[in-house]
Structure formats: structure tokens, C-alpha cells
C-alpha positions as a printed Julia matrix, in Angstrom:
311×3 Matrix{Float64}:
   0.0    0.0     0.0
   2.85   2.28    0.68
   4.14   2.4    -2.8
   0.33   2.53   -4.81
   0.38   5.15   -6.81
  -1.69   8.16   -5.78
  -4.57   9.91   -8.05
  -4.38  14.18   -7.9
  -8.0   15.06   -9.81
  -7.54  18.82  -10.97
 -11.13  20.65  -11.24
 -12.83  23.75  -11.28
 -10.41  26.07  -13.72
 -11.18  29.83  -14.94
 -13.41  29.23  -17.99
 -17.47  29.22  -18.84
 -17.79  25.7   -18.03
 -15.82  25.86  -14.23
 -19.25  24.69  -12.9
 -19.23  21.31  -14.62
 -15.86  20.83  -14.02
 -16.37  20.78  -10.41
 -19.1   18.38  -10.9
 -16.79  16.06  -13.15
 -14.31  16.35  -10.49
 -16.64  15.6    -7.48
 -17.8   12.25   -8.93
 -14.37  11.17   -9.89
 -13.41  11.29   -6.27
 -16.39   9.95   -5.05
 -15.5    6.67   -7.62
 -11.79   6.53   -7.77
 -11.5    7.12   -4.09
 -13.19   3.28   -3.33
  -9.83   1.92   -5.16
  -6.78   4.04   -4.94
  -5.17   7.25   -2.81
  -7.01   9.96   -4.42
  -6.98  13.77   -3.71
  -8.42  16.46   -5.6
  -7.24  20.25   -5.98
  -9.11  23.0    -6.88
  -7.9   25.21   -9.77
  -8.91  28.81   -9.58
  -6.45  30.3   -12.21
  -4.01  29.45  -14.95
  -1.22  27.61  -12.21
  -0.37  24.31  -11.46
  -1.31  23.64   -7.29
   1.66  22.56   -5.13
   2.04  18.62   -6.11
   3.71  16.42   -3.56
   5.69  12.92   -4.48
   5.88  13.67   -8.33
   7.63  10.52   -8.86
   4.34   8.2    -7.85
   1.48  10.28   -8.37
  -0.74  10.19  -11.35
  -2.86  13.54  -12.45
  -6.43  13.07  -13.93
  -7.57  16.42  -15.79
 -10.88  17.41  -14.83
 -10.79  20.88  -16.44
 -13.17  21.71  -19.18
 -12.72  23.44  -21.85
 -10.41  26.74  -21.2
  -6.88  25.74  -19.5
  -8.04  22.32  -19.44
  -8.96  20.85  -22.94
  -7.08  23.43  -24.82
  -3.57  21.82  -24.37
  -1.62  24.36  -21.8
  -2.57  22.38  -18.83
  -1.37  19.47  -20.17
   1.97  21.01  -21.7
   2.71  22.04  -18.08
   2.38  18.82  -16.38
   4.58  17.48  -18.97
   6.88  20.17  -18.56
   7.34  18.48  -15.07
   7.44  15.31  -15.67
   4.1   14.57  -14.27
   2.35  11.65  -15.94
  -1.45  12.21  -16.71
  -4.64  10.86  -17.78
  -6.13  11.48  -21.37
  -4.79  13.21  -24.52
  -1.34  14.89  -25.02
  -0.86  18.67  -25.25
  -0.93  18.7   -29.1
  -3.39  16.16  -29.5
  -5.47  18.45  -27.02
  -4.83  21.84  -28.4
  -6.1   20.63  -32.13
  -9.38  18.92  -30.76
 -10.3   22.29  -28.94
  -9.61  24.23  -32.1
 -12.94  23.09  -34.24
 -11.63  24.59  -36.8
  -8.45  22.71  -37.4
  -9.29  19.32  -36.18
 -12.54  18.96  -38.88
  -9.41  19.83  -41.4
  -7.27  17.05  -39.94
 -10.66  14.74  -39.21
 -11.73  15.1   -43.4
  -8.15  14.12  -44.43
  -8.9   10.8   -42.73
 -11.76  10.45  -44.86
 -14.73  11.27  -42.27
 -17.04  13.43  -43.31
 -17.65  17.2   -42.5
 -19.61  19.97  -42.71
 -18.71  23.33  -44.95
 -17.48  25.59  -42.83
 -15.61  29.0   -43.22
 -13.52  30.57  -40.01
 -13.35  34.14  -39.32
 -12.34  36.85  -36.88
 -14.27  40.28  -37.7
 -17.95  39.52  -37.19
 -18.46  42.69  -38.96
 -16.57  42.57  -41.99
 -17.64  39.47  -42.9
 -18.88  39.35  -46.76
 -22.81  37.79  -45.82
 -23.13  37.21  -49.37
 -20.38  34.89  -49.63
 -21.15  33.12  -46.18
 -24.77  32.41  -47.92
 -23.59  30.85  -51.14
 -20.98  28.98  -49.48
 -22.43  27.66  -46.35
 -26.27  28.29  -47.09
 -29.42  30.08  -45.04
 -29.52  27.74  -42.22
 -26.01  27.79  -40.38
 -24.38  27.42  -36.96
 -21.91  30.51  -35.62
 -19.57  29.31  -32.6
 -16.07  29.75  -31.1
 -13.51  28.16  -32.45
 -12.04  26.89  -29.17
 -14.9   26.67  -26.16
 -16.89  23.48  -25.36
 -20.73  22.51  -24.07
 -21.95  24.51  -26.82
 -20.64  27.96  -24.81
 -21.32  30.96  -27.57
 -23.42  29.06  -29.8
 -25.83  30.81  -32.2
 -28.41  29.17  -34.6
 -28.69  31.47  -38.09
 -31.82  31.69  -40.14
 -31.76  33.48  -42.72
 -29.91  36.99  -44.01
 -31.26  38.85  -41.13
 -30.8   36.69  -38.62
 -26.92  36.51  -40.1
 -26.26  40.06  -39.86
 -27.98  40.74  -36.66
 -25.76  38.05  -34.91
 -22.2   39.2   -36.59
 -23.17  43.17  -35.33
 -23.5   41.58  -31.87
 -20.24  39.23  -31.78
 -16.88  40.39  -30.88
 -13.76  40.27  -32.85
 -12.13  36.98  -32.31
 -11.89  33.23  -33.44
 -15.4   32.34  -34.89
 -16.12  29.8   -37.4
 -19.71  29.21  -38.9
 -20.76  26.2   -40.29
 -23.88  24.84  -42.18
 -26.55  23.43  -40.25
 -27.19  19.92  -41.02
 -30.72  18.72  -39.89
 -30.85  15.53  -38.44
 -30.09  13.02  -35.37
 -27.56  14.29  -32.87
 -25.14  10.95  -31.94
 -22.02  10.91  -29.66
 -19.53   7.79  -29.52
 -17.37   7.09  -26.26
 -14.09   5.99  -26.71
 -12.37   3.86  -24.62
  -8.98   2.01  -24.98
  -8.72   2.54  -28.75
 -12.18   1.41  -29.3
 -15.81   2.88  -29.6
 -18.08   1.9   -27.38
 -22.04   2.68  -27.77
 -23.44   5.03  -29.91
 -26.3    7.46  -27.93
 -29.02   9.91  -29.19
 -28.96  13.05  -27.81
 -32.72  14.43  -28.19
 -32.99  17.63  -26.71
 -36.78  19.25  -26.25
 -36.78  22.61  -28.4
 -34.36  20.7   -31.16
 -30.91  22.38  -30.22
 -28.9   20.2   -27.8
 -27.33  24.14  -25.82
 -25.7   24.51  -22.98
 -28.78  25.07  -20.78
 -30.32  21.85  -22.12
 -27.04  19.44  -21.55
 -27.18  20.28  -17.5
 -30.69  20.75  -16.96
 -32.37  17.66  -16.08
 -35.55  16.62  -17.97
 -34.17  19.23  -20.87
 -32.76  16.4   -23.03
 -33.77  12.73  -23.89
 -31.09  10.21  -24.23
 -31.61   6.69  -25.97
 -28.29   4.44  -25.22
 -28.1    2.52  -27.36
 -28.99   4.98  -30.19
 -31.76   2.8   -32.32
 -29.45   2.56  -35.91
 -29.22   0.85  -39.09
 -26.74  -1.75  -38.64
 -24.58  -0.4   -41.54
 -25.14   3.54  -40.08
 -24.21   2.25  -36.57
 -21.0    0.74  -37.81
 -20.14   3.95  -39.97
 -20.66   6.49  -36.78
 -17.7    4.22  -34.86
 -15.84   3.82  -37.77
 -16.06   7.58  -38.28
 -15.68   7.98  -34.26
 -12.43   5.82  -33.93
 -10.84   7.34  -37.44
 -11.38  10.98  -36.15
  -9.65  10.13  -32.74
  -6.46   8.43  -34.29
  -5.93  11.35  -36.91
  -6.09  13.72  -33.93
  -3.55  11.7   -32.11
  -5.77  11.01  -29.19
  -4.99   8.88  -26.47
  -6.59   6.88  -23.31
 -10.48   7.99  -23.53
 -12.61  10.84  -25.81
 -15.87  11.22  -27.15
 -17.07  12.08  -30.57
 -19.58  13.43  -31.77
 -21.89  13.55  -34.89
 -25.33  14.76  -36.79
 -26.76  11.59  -38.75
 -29.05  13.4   -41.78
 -31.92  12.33  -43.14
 -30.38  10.76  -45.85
 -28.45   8.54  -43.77
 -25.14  10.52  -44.03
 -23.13  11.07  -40.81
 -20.96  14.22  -40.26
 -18.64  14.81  -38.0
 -18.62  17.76  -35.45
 -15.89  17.67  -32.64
 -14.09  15.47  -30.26
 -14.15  15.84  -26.31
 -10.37  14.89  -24.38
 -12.11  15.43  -21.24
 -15.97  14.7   -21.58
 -17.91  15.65  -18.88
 -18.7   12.79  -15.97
 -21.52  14.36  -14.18
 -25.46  12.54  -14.11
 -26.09  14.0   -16.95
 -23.0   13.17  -19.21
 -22.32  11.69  -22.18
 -19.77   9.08  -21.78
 -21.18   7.36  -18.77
 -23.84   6.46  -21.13
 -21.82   5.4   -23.88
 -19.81   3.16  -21.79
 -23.07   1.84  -19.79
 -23.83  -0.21  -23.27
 -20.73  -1.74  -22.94
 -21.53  -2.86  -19.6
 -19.51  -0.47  -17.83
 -20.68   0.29  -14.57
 -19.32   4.07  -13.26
 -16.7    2.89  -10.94
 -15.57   0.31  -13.17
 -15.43   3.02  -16.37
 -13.45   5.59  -14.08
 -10.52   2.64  -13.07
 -10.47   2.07  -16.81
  -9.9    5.64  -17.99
  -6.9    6.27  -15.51
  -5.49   2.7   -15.91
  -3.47   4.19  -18.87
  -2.07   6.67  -17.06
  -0.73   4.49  -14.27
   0.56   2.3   -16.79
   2.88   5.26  -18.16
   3.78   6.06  -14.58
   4.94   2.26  -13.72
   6.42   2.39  -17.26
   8.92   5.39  -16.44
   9.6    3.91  -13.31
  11.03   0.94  -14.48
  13.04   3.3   -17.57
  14.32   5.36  -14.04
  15.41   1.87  -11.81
């Protein structure tokens, strides 16, 4: 017992989605804590906490979004040596950039979206965004999760009156595709069940992924045999190209003509009562406590790998 590894769960952080972080963090502990040493450390800006007995301690990233998907927390820890759970710093900088990974995702041969990226709202050409993306459209930031700063376009007017309202910065917009919203979990290289996200309303946004009774699940998503195996081919090609590592979540819009197109990967999905992956892993047979072991088992196995590289 002396020597087991101990578990350091970083939560909270300094961006829109702090509040589910904590959450995240809070049910980590309450499931990793039945099996191993576990501690967890509140972040409340962009600075590693004080980490005692680096050589046998193992962090798990509970951060989402800013500081904690983005690739600088991660870049840090490996700055010091610190062995960690999920993706890599690059591998987690692309995936937050939307932008960049759907690039990196379509050279794999998944299918995307048209998109164009911009940074002044107001000097975008509207014509051009509606020949090449079409009326109906989504606007978002390139580089925030849980659907933070999303805005559903309708329409010329409802174009221009969101770019006059939207500061300068990283933006992309994207065409809307109608259809089923599905998310894969992945878990040791593989995908594991597909679910439907049906939110009431039609728009699965922030307020309706952590609001209870806001959004129907099914797990697992009723599919096509042939579209089913397409989303996790789609799901597990995506995570590769992007380098990924240890555990992720991808997810998709399935259109009425039975096409599925990619939209984004998670590094750190959310593990509240509400969340995604938890599902996804549930049709596996994955119980909670038995999905958290599994997702920091990698990292432990780095840890006892550099240990023996050390002695």
C-alpha cells in the first residue's frame, strides 16, 4: 500500500464551463477514491497547485474546456514530468480548435460539414457566407466546449444581426445539417455505444445538456446496422488522426439521408449525471466505478512504465 500510486484530480479552472468541471471532479473522487489514494485540488487560475511525491502520483484532468482541454494544462504537467490521464498537449490543443481538427478529421476520410472561419464579425462578406455555407447555419467559437457561444442562423437577417453583436475573435460558422444528434465514447482505442442526444426545443445548448428533464437520451442509439458501424468507424478514425490517447468522445449529426458528419471530439468529456460518456460506456456494460478505473489505468501504466526506464 505504501508504494500505490496516488490519483491528484484537478477541477474547477477559470473558464465558462468551471461549474461542470467541479461536478466532473466531485464524482471522480467519489468513484476513484473506493480503489486508490485519491486527492483532488481545486484550480482557480491558470497555475499548477503545489504537487507532492511527483515521482508516484498520477494527475487526472478534470478541467473543461479553457486551461483544461485546450492543451496548456497538459503542456505544463509534462513540462514536469508529471504523468497524466487522457490526450497529449498537441493532440489536445487541435481537438479544442474546431476549426483545425474537422481539417485534420476530413483528411482521414470522415465526413464534415462546410465551414468558413473568421475573426471580424463585422466585416464578414454575408453574401459569400450564404452561397458557401447556405441560409440555415451554426456561428460558434472556435475553441470553447458545451456549446458555450453558440448561435443558430436563419436566414440573411438573422446573419447580420448576430455578426453586429459578436466580438472580434476566433469564430467559425458552419452549415446546419438537420438531423439526429449521436455521440460515440471511446475507450482504450475502441468505440463503445453510440447514444441519441434528443434535446426538447431541437438544439442540444448549454442550458439543455445540465438541466435535467431538458434532453432525452436513448443508449443505445436505435441505428441501421450499416449507419451504426459507420458512426464508430467515423468515431475511432477521427480520434487516431487527432492523435488522441486513453479515452474521448465524438460526436456527430446523422441526416436524413443517412449521411453522418462529424462535429468535434471531447479529451475530457464531462462525468456528471447527466454526461455523455457514462452512457456510452453503460452499453458496454460499464458500470461508473468500473469506467473511471479504466480511464486512468493508462495513465498508471505510463507512470509504472517510467519507473522501471528510471530503476
Amino acid at each position: 500500500m505504501k508504494n500505490m500510486p496516488s490519483i491528484t484530480i484537478l477541477t474547477g479552472g477559470v473558464g465558462p464551463e468551471r461549474e461542470i468541471s467541479l461536478l466532473t471532479g466531485k464524482a471522480l473522487l467519489q468513484s476513484l477514491k473506493n480503489f486508490f489514494d485519491v486527492s483532488i485540488k481545486e484550480l482557480k487560475d491558470e497555475t499548477l497547485p503545489n504537487l507532492k511525491n511527483l515521482e508516484n502520483t498520477v494527475v487526472f484532468p478534470a478541467i473543461h474546456g479553457t486551461f483544461g482541454e485546450d492543451g496548456r494544462l497538459q503542456e505544463m504537467l509534462e513540462n514536469i514530468g508529471l504523468n497524466y490521464a487522457g490526450s497529449d498537449s498537441d493532440s489536445s490543443r487541435l481537438c479544442m480548435n474546431k476549426y483545425e481538427s474537422k481539417r485534420v478529421v476530413y483528411s482521414s476520410g470522415v465526413r464534415i460539414a462546410r465551414d468558413l472561419k473568421f475573426n471580424r464579425p463585422q466585416k464578414l462578406d454575408v453574401n459569400e457566407v450564404l452561397g458557401a455555407i447556405g441560409p440555415n447555419a451554426i456561428i460558434k467559437p472556435v475553441d470553447q466546449g458545451s456549446s458555450v457561444g453558440l448561435h443558430v442562423i436563419k436566414g440573411e437577417n438573422e446573419l447580420l444581426s448576430t455578426l453586429n453583436k459578436l466580438e472580434d475573435g476566433d469564430w467559425m460558422i458552419e452549415k446546419r445539417i438537420f438531423g439526429r444528434e449521436l455521440t460515440v465514447g471511446i475507450l482504450d482505442d475502441s468505440p463503445m455505444g453510440v447514444v441519441e442526444v434528443i434535446p426538447k426545443g431541437g438544439l442540444y445548448d448549454y442550458e439543455r445538456k445540465y438541466s435535467s428533464g431538458e434532453t432525452e437520451y436513448r443508449y443505445p442509439a436505435v441505428l441501421d446496422c450499416q449507419i451504426e458501424n459507420e458512426v464508430k468507424a467515423f468515431a475511432i478514425d477521427a480520434f487516431r488522426a487527432c492523435g488522441c490517447r486513453d479515452f474521448g468522445r465524438v460526436d456527430f449529426i446523422l441526416n436524413e439521408d443517412g449521411k453522418v458528419y462529424f462535429l468535434e471530439i471531447n479529451t475530457i468529456p464531462g462525468l456528471t449525471k447527466t454526461s455523455l460518456l457514462p452512457k456510452s460506456a453503460s452499453c458496454c456494460g460499464y458500470s461508473f466505478e468500473k469506467l473511471t478505473k479504466k480511464l486512468i489505468q493508462p495513465a498508471l501504466s505510463r507512470l509504472a512504465q517510467s519507473s522501471l526506464l528510471i530503476a
